[in-house]
N, C-alpha and C positions, 0 to 999 in steps of 0.2 A: 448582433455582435456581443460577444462577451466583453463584458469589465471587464474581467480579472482575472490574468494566464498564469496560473504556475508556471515557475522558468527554472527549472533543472540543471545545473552545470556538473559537466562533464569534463573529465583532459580529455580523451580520445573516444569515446564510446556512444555518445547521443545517438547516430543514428542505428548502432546494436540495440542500446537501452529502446528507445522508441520501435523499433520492432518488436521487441521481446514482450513489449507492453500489450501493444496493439495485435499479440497472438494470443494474448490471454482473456483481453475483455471484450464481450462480444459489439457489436456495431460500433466497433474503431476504424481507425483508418490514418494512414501518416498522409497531410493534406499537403507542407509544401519544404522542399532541402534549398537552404543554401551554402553558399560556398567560397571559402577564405579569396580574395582577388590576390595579386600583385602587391597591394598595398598592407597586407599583414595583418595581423601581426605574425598568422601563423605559416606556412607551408598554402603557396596558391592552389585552389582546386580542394581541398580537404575540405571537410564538412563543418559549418559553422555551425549553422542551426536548424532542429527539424523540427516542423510544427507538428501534432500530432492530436488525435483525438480517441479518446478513451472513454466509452459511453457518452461521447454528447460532450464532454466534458476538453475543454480546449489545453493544452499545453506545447509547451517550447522546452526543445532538448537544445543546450548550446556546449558546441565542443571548447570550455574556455582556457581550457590549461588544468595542469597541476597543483594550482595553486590554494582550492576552496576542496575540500569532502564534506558530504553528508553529516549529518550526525542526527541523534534522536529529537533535538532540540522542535525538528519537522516530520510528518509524518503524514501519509495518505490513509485515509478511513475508508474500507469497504462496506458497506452496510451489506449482509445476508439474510436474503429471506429463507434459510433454512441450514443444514445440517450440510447437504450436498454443497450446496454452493460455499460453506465454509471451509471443509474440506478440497475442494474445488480450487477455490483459491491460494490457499493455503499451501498446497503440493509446490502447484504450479510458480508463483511467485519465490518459492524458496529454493525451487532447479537446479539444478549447475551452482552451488555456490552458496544458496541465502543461510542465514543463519537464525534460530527460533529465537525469540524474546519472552518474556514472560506477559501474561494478561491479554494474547491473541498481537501481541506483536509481535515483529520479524525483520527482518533487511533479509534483503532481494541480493546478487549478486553485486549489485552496481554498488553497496551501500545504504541505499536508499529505505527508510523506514516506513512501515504499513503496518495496518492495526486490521486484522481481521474478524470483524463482528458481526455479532445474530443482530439484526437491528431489531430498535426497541430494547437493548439490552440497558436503556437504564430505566426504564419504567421495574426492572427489579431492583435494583440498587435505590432507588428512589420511593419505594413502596409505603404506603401509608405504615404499614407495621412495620418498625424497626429491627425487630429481632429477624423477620422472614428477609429485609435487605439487608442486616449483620451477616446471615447466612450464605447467601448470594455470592457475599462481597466474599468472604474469606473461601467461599468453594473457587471463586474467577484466580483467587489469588494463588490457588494452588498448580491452576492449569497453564499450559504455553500455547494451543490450541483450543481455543472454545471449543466445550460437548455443553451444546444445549441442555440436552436431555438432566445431564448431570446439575448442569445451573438451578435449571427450574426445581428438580428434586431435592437440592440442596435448601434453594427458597421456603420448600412446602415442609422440609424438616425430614424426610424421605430419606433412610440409609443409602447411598451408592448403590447398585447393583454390580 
């Protein structure tokens, strides 16, 4: 059992959002829907809440109203092991709708904020020489999509290509 589910609120979209999710990351799967009774608060039969898994990874879409939206204050971290899978993500998450953010993050359609990263991307920013993670940092700071390529080169002191 997991401790600890992320719980996602939604007005009307949970069980959209939790599809949309679950077609992007591989070995997902939406595990269980339930659904508002008689007792309300919302429309009997509509969808309350879908559980749902996203690599292994457990979470709860709840249709709760209008009342709460997203904001950056939360954000989901992808770790990439590569170029492709940053790009990869990156498209896909931003679909119909998502909007770029700066330093590899984005919001999805739904609102919802994601950081798409090379993992190990702070062993450069953290780098014993300071000047090669000065460089790093101010090259990340230019981009809205991580280019590896370009981080690392920036690091090493390496023109752009």
């Amino acid at each position: 059992m997991q401790r600890i589910t992320p719980n996602l609120w939604f007005d009307t979209q949970a069980e959209e959002a939790a599809a949309f999710y679950v077609s992007i990351f591989p070995d997902s799967r939406i595990v269980a829907t339930t659904h508002y009774t008689d007792a309300g608060p919302r429309e009997a039969g509509m969808v309350l809440t879908v559980e749902f898994e996203l690599s292994g990874q457990r979470f709860t879409a709840i249709n709760g109203g209008p009342e709460f939206t997203f904001d950056e204050a939360i954000s989901l971290l992808v770790n990439c092991e590569s170029q492709d899978e940053i790009d990869y993500y990156w498209e896909r998450l931003l679909s119909d709708g998502g909007q770029e953010g700066p330093c590899g993050w984005l919001k999805d359609r739904y609102g919802l904020s994601w950081q798409v990263a090379p993992a190990g991307i702070e062993e450069l920013f953290s780098d014993a020489d300071p000047a090669r993670a000065a460089r790093a940092m101010r090259a990340m700071r230019t981009m809205r999509k991580f280019d590896v390529a370009a981080l690392r080169a920036a690091a090493d002191g390496v023109a752009a290509s």
